[in-house]
C-alpha positions, 0 to 999 in steps of 0.5 A: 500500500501507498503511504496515502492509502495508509493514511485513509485506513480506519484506525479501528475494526467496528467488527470487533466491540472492544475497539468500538465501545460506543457501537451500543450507545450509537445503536440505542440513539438509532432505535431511540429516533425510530420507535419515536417517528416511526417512519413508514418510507423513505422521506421521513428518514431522511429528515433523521438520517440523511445518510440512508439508502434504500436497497431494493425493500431495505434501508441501509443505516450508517450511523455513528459518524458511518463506524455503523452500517445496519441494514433493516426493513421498515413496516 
């Protein structure tokens, strides 16, 4: 790898909990904010998550500044 390729590596693994302790705070403030709105299609979580995207009947979540990706359906 580059030394500029280097630089852009994350500098933790969000697939290992000790090196993200705040992945269930973040994951908490995300439930928090559905179960609030209760958004039935895309518009409204855009409002809260401007980062979200919809692939095929799923929305794909970053959350946590994107350390998070969660993928979910909303009835």
């Amino acid at each position: 790898m580059t030394d500029k390729a280097n630089r852009q590596q994350p500098k933790t693994n969000p697939a290992n909990p000790t090196e993200l302790p705040k992945a269930g705070d973040m994951l908490s403030d995300w439930l928090r904010i559905m179960r609030r709105t209760a958004p039935h299609n895309a518009a409204p979580l855009k409002t809260f998550f401007p980062a979200v995207d919809k692939v095929g009947d799923l929305f794909v979540f970053n959350i946590g500044d994107h350390r998070l990706h969660l993928t979910a359906t909303v009835n």
